[in-house]
C-alpha positions as CSV (number, residue, x, y, z in Angstrom):
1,X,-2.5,-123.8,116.5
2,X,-4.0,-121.8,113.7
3,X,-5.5,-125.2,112.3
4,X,-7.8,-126.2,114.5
5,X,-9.2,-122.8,114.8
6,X,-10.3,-122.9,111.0
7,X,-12.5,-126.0,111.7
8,X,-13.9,-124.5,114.8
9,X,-14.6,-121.1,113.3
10,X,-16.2,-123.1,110.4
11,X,-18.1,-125.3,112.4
12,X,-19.3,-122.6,114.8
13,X,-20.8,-120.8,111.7
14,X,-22.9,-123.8,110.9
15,X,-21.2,-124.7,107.6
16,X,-20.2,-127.9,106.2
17,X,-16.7,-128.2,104.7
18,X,-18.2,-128.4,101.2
19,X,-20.3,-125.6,101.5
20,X,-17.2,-123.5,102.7
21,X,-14.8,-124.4,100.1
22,X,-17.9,-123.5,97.7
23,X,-17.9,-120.2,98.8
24,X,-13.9,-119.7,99.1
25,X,-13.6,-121.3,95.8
26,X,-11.8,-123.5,96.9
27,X,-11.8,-127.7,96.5
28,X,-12.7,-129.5,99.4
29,X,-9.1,-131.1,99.7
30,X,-7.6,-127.8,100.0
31,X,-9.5,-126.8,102.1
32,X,-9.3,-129.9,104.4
33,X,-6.0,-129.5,104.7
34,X,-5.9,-125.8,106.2
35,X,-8.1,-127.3,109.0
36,X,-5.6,-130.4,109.5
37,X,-2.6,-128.1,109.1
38,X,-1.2,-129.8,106.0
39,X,-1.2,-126.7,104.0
40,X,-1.5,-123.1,105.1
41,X,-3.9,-120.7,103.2
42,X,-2.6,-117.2,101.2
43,X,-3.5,-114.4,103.4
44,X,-6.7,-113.5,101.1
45,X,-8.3,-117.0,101.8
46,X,-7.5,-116.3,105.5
47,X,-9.3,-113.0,104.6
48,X,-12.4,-114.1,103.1
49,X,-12.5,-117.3,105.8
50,X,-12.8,-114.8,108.6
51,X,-15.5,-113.0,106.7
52,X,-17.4,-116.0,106.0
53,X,-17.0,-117.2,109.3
54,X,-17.7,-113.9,111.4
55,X,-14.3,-113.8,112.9
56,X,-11.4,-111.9,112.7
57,X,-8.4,-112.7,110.6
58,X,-6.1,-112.2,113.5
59,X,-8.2,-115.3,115.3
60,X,-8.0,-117.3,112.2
61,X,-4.2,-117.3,112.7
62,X,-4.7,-117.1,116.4
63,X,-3.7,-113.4,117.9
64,X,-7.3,-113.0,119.0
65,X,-8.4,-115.4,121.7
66,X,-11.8,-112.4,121.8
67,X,-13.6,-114.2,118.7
68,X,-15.2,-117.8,118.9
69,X,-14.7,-118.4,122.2
């Protein structure tokens, strides 16, 4: 599922939760619950996640099992 794979492409890039949602503008609680599948992010924050994270946007939503693995 598409959640986990936000935390790990996070965590592979060495940032901390707080530091990402700095830089998606996002608040931490939003962004918490992308990665815990509470909530599901607008295609543009899926967008700028897989550029801040190096990854593609298809693995963010997982159609690429090539990135992050």
């Amino acid at each position: 599922m598409s959640k986990n794979l936000y935390r790990k492409a996070r965590e592979n890039s060495g940032i901390t939760l707080s530091e990402a949602a700095a830089m998606l503008h996002l608040n931490t609680g939003a962004l918490y619950s992308y990665e815990h599948g509470e909530a599901y992010p607008l295609a543009s924050t899926i967008m700028h996640m897989a550029h801040l994270y190096k990854v593609s946007a298809d693995y963010l939503i997982g159609n690429d099992c090539k990135n992050g693995n």
